[in-house]
C-alpha positions as CSV (number, residue, x, y, z in Angstrom):
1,X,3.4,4.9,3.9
2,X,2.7,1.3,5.7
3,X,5.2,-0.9,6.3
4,X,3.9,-4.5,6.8
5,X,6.3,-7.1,8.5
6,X,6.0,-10.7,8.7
7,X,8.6,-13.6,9.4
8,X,7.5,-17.0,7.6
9,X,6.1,-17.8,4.5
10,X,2.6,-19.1,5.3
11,X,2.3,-15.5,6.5
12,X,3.6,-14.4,3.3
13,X,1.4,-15.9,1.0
14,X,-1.3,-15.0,3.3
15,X,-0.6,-11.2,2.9
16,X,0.2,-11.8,-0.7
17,X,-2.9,-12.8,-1.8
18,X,-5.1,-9.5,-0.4
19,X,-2.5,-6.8,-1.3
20,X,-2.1,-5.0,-4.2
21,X,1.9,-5.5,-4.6
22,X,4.7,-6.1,-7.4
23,X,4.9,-9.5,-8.6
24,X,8.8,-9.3,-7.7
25,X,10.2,-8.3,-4.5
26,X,13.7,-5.7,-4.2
27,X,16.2,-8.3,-2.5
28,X,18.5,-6.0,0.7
29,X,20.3,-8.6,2.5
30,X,17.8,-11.3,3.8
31,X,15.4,-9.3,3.6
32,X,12.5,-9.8,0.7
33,X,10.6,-6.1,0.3
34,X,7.3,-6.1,-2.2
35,X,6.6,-2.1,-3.3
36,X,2.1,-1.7,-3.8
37,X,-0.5,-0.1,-2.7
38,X,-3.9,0.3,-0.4
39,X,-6.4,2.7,-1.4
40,X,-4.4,4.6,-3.6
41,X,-1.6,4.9,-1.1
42,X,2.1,3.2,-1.2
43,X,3.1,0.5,1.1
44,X,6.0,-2.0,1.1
45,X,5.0,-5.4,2.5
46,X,8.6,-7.1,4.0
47,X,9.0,-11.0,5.1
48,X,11.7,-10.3,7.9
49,X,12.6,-13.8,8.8
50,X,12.2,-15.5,12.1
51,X,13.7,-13.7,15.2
52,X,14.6,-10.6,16.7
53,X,17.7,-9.8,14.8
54,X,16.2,-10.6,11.4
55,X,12.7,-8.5,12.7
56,X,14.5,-5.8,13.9
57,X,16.8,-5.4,11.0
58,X,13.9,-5.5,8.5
59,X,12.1,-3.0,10.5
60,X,14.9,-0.5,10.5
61,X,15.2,-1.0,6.7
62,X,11.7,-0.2,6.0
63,X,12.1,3.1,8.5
64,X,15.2,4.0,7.0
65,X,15.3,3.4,3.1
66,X,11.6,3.3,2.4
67,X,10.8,5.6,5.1
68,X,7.5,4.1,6.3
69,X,5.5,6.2,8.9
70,X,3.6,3.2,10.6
71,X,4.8,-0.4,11.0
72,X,2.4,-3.6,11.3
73,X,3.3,-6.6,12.2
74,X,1.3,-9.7,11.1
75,X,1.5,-13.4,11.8
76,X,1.2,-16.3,14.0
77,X,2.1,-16.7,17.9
78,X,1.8,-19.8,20.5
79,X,-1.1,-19.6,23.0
80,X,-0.2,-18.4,26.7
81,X,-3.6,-18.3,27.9
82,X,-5.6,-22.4,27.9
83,X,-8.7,-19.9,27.9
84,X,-8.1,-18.9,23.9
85,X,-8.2,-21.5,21.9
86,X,-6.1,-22.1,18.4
87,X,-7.4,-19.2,15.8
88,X,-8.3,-16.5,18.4
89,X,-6.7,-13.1,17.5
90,X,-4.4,-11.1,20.1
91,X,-3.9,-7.7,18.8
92,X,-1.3,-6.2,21.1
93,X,-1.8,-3.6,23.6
94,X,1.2,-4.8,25.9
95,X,5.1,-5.7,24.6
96,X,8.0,-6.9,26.1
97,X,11.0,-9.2,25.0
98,X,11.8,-11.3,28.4
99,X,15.0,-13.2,27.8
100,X,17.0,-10.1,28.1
101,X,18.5,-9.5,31.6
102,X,21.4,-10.7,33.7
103,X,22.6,-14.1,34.0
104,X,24.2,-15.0,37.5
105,X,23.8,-18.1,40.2
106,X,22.2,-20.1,37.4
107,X,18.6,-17.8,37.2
108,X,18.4,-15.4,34.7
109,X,16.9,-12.2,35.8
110,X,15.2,-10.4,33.1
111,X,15.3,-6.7,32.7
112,X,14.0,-4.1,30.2
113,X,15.4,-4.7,26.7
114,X,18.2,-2.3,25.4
115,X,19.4,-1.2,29.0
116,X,22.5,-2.1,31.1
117,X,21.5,-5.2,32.5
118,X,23.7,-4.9,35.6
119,X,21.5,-3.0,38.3
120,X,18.5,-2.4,36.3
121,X,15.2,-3.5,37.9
122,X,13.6,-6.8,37.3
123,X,11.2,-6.6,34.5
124,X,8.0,-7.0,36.2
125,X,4.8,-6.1,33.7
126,X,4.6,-5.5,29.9
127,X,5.1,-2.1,28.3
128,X,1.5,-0.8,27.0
129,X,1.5,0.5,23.1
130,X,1.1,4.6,22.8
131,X,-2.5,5.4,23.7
132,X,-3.1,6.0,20.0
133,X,-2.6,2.6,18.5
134,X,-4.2,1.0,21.5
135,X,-7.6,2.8,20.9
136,X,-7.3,1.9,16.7
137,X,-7.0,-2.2,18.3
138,X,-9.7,-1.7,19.8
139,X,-11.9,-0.5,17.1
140,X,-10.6,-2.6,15.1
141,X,-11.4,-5.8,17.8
142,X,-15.2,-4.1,17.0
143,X,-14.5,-4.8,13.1
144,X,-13.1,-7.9,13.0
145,X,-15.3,-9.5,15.7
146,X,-18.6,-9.9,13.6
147,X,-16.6,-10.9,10.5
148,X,-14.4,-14.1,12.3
149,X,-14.9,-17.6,13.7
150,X,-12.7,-16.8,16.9
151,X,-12.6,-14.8,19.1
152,X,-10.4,-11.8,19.0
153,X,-9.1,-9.3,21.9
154,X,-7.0,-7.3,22.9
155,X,-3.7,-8.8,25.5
156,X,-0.5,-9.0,25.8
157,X,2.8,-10.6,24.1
158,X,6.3,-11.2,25.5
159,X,8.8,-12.0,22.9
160,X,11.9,-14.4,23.0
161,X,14.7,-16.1,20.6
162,X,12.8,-19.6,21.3
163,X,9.8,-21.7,20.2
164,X,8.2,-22.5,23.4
165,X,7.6,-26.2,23.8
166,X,6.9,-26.7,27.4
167,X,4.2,-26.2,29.4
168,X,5.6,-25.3,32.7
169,X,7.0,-22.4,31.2
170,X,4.1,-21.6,29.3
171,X,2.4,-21.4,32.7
172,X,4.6,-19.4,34.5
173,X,5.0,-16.6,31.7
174,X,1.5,-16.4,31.8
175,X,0.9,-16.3,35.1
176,X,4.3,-13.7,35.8
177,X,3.3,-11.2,32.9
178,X,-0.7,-11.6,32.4
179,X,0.4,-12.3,28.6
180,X,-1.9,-14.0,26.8
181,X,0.8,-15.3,23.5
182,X,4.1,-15.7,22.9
183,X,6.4,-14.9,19.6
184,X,9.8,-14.8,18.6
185,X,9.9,-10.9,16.8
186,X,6.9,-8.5,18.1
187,X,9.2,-7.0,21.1
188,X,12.2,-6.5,19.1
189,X,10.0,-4.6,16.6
190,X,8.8,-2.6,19.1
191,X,11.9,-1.6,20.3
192,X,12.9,-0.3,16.6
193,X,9.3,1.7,16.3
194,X,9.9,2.6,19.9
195,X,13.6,4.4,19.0
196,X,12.2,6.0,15.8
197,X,9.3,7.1,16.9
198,X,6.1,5.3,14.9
199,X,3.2,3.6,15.4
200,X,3.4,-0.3,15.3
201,X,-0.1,-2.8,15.0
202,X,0.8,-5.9,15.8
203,X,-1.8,-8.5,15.7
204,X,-0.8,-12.6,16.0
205,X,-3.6,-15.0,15.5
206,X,-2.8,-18.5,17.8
207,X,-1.6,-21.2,15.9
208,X,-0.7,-23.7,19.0
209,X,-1.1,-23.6,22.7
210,X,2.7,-23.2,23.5
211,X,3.7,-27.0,24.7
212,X,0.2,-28.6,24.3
213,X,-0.6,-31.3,21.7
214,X,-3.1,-30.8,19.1
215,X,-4.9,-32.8,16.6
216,X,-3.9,-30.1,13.9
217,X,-0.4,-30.8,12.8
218,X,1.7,-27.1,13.1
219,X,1.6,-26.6,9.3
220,X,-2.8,-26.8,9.2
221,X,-2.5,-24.7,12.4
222,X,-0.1,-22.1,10.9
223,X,-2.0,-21.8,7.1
224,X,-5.3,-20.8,9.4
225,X,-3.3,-18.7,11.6
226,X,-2.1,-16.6,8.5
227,X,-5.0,-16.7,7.3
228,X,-7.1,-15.5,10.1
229,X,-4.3,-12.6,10.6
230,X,-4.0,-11.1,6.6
231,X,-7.7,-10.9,7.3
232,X,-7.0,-8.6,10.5
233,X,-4.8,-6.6,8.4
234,X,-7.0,-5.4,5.5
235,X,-9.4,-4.2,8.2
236,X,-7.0,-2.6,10.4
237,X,-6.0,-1.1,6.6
238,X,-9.2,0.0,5.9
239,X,-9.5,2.2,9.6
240,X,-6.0,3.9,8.8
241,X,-7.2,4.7,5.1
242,X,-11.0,5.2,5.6
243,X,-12.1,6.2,9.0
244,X,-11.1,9.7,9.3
245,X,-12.0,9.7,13.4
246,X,-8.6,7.6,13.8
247,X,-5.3,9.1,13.7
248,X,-3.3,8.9,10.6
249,X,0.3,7.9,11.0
């Protein structure tokens, strides 16, 4: 069974609107689960909320009480790279959450998420995805390519309890961890799929450069984002269903 994870509504409504789910969404704590199907098989589709503890907490319900075998996470990020422009597609081959670390002389020094801070190396380069998902995100980069007005690629995303509004940092993450978009759930997510041991897709369509103005106001930008990424999940769908040459989760 999928379990499809996304944290606002514009994403929501996106998904909504392609998948074959119950009108009515089960209520567990703030978290909103729709039961359906793909292809003849079940899925839940989950709007988590914004941030890592609401993304990780609706992630571990849908491992735990629905007991999904493959997580994907779909929605909108803010632009790292000034070479992608609004609308382009990241699907994720590298994760990491970077405002986890160790706080001292006024710097914080950043460390793998879910250690001991205290003594743990300095984080210094994304985690990649199993070798598995990364090869499906790449077909699937060959899918969606002919079939969208932007471009779409594989990169990397760090993930943070912020919405990043400033360029000098937007910048420097770039330039520290070759990541290409930043959200505010993908690495926490990661960390649950990590500990349980499934797949997770997670593809973010750019609905700002992070700090940059734009003559889209954030609420055209986030509808096409949404948009753009739903699309990106019926396709990535269709491989996991269809395409017997890819792994099945």
């Amino acid at each position: 069974m999928f379990g499809i994870l996304c944290a606002t509504v514009e994403e929501l409504v996106a998904l909504r609107a392609r998948l074959d789910v119950d009108a009515e969404p089960e209520t567990h704590g703030p978290t909103r689960v729709w039961r359906g199907r793909y292809a003849g098989e079940p899925l839940v589709l989950a709007q988590a909320g914004i941030g890592k503890v609401n993304a990780a907490a609706a992630a571990t319900l849908l491992l735990g009480l629905f007991e999904v075998s493959a997580l994907i996470f779909s929605g909108v990020a803010g632009g790292l790279d000034p070479e992608l422009p609004v609308g382009a597609v990241l699907l994720a081959e590298r994760l990491a959450i970077h405002d986890y670390g160790v706080m001292a002389g006024g710097r914080l020094t950043v460390t793998a998420s879910g250690v001991i801070p205290l003594g743990a190396p300095e984080l210094e380069a994304l985690s990649p995805v199993p070798e598995a998902v990364s090869t499906t995100l790449a077909r699937l980069a060959e899918v969606l390519r002919p079939q969208l007005d932007a471009p779409v690629q594989l990169g990397g995303i760090v993930t943070a309890d912020y919405f990043l509004n400033c360029a000098e940092t937007r910048g420097q993450l770039h330039a520290r961890f070759a990541a290409e978009a930043i959200d505010m759930e993908s690495g926490a997510v990661n960390q649950v799929a990590e500990a349980w041991g499934v797949p997770l897709y997670v593809i973010r369509t750019l609905s700002d450069l992070a700090g940059e103005e734009s003559h889209l106001t954030y609420p055209q930008m986030a509808q096409m984002a949404a948009h753009n990424s739903a699309l990106c999940v019926m396709a990535l769908l269709e491989l996991l269903t269809v395409d017997a040459s890819i792994p099945q989760p």
